[in-house]
N, C-alpha and C positions, 0 to 999 in steps of 0.2 A: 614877553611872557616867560613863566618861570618855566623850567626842564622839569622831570617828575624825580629825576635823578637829584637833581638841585634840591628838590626839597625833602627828600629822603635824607640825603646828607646832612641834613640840617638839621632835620629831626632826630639821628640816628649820632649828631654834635650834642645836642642838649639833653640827650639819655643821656650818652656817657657822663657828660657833666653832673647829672643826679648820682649816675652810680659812682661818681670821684667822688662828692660830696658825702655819700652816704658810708663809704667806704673809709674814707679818712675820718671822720667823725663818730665812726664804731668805734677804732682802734685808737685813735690820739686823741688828746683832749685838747679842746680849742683855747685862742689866746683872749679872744675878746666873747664876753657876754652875751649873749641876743640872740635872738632867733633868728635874724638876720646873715648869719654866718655861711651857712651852708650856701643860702642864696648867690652872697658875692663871690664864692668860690666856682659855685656853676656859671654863674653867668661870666668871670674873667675865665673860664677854661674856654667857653663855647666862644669867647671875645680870639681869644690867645691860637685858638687850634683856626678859627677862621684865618688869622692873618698868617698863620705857617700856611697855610694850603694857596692862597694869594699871591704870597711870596714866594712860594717853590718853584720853578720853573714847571714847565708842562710836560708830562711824561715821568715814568722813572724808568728809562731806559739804563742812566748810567748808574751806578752804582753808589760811587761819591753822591751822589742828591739823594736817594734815600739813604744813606748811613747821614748824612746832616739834616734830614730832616727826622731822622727819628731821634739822632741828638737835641735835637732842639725842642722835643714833645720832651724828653725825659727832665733837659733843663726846665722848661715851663712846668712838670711836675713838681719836680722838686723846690721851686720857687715858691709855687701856691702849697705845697704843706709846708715849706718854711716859714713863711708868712703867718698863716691864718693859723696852724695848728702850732702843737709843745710838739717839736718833731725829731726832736735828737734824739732818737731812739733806734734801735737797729730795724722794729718792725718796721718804720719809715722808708727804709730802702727797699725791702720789699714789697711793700705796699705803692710804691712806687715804681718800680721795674717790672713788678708782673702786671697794672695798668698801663 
């Protein structure tokens, strides 16, 4: 059976992925057409943040595992507004580090 934690987390993955989506999409302008867009950007953040959290070892005890695991949310940010959005902008870094 699922943990109530488990699906909190889950649900509390797929906000944030609307407010990336919603956020990036204020400020930049997207590269492809469609309505579609915002979608695949939430749904590969909520894909992307589940397998960082998988992969992480258990705990953040050490220090090195959360400075590489928040390296690697900031990579996966800036990957998904590379992609999907016009992002070579400086608001991009912003919009990126304070998410």
């Amino acid at each position: 059976m699922f943990k109530m934690a488990d699906v909190l987390y889950a649900a509390l993955t797929v906000f944030q992925g609307y407010c990336l989506q919603y956020f990036l999409g204020s400020f930049l302008e997207t590269r492809m057409r469609g309505r579609w867009n915002g979608l695949y950007v939430a749904g590969l953040y909520v894909a992307l943040r589940t397998a960082v959290v998988w992969c992480s070892p258990p705990g953040y005890e050490d220090y090195r595992v959360a400075a590489g695991t928040l390296a690697l949310s900031l990579c996966i940010l800036s990957a998904l507004a590379v992609c999907f959005y016009k992002a070579f902008r400086p608001v991009t870094v912003f919009l990126v580090v304070s998410f």
